[in-house]
Residue, then its C-alpha position, 0 to 999 in steps of 0.5 A: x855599526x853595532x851597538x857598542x860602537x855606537x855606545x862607545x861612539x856616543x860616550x864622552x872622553x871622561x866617560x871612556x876615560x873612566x871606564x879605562x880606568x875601572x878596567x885597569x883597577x880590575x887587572x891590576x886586583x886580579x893579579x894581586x889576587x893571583x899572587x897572593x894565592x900563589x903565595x899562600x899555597x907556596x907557605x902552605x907547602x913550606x909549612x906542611x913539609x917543614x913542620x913534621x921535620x922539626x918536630x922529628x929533629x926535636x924527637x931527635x935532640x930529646x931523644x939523645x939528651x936523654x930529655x925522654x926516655x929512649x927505651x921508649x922513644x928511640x931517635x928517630x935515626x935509630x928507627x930508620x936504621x931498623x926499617x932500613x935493615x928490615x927492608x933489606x932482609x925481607x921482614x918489612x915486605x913479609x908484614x906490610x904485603x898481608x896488610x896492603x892485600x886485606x886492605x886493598x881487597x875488603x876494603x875495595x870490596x866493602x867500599x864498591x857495595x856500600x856505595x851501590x847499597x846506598x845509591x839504591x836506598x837513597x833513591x828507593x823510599x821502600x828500600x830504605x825503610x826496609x834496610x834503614x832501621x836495620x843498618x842503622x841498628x848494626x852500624x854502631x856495633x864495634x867491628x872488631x867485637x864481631x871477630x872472634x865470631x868471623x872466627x868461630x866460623x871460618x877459623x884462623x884464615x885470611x877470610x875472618x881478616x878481610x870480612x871484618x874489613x868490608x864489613x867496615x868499609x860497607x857500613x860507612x860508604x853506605x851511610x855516605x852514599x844515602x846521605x850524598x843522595x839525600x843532599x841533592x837539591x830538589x830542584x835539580x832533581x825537578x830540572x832533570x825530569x823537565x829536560x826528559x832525565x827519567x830512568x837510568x839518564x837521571x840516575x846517571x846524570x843527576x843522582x850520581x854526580x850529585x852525591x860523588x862529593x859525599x862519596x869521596x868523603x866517605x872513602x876518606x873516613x873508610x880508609x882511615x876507619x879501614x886502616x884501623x881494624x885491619x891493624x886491630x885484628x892483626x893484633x890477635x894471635x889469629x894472625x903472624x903477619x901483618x903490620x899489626x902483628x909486627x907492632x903487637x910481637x915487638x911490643x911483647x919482645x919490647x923491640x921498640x925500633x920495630x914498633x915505630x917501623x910498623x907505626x910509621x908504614x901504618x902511617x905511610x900507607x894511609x897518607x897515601x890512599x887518603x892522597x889517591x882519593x883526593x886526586x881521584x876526586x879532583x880528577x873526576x869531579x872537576x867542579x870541585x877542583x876549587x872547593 
């Protein structure tokens, strides 16, 4: 007979009785638990997808009593009229292709290197103390204060657009990067080298899924940082495309509708990279699934 049916052999009724009782009161709050997480996430939902509604209804009403003015503030139904018939005509495509591409490629670009360039100073000592003071020295310089410099070299290309771009994004993953290594527990980097991790096992093993959750968040503050310049240097007479041009020449053609239009897709297109992110990171990184 094994030991817990001898344990449970030699217990009295009470005894089993109250045992029972324990674990029934540890169902029964388990599944309260579930429930009312069940429920948060469900008002999470409502409330998420609720409140940009009514407030676009308030614009809406506001817009049409003349509360605002709507030579500023068109109604929203007026503005979706204006991306509807941009869409058909091509003009949205025209502006959001150029943006998605410089976007996509220095951002994608920047973002690759500055994660390599970090893992490779968070876990070298001289490399950092070599690079360090001078990454942290350019770091602050505003990015699209060097523009017109990327311009004096390469001229009024794509190239000058997308530099400024991976320049960005390289500056903030490499800062996330040494910070996510940094982070690591010492004591599991000391398991790692008991269990025989050395050389490119530790690296691959302990080094990098340790800092994965800093990288994520450095991709998510890239992308919004990206979003920006891109839009900025898009503002400039160097470019006549792009979302940030679209916004700048209906500003200059006081063509607001067209100005909410290239607001909103701006808009749009960093919703869902930041939401590619977070899935990409809940796909990758399945210990932080409940984080």
């Amino acid at each position: 007979m094994s030991t817990v049916e001898n344990r449970g052999a030699g217990q009295s009724p009470a005894g089993r009785h109250v045992e029972d009782e324990r674990a029934e009161r540890t169902l029964v709050a388990a599944r309260a638990h579930r429930s009312r997480e069940s429920r948060l996430r469900t008002r999470d939902l409502v409330l998420s997808i609720a409140a940009p509604i009514v407030l676009v209804l308030l614009w809406e009403v506001c817009a049409r009593l003349l509360i605002i003015d709507p030579r500023f503030f068109p109604p929203p139904t007026t503005i979706l009229m204006a991306l509807g018939e941009m869409a058909l005509d091509g003009e949205l495509w025209r502006h959001t292709g150029p943006t998605l591409l410089r976007l996509l490629v220095g951002g994608g670009l920047g973002a690759l290197t500055g994660i390599v360039v970090g893992l490779l100073m968070g876990s070298s000592r001289a490399l950092n103390a070599a690079c360090g003071p001078l990454f942290s020295a350019l770091y602050p310089l505003p990015k699209i204060a060097i523009f017109p410099i990327l311009l004096m070299i390469f001229g009024p290309t794509e190239l000058p657009k997308i530099i400024a771009v991976f320049i960005t994004t390289f500056f903030v993953m490499q800062i996330a990067t040494v910070s996510g290594v940094w982070a690591i527990d010492r004591q599991l980097l000391e398991a790692g080298t008991a269990y025989g991790a050395t050389g490119f096992a530790r690296f691959r093993f302990v080094v990098l899924p340790g800092a994965m959750p800093f990288v994520f968040s450095g991709l998510r503050t890239a992308t919004g940082t990206a979003v920006v310049v891109v839009t900025a240097v898009e503002f400039t007479g160097a470019s006549t495309t792009g979302l940030g041009y679209l916004i700048w020449n209906s500003w200059q053609l006081f063509i607001p509708e067209k100005l909410y239009v290239g607001l909103l897709v701006i808009g749009i297109i960093g919703a869902v990279l930041t939401t590619l992110l977070s899935r990409s990171e809940k796909l990758l990184l399945p210990w932080r699934r409940d984080a």
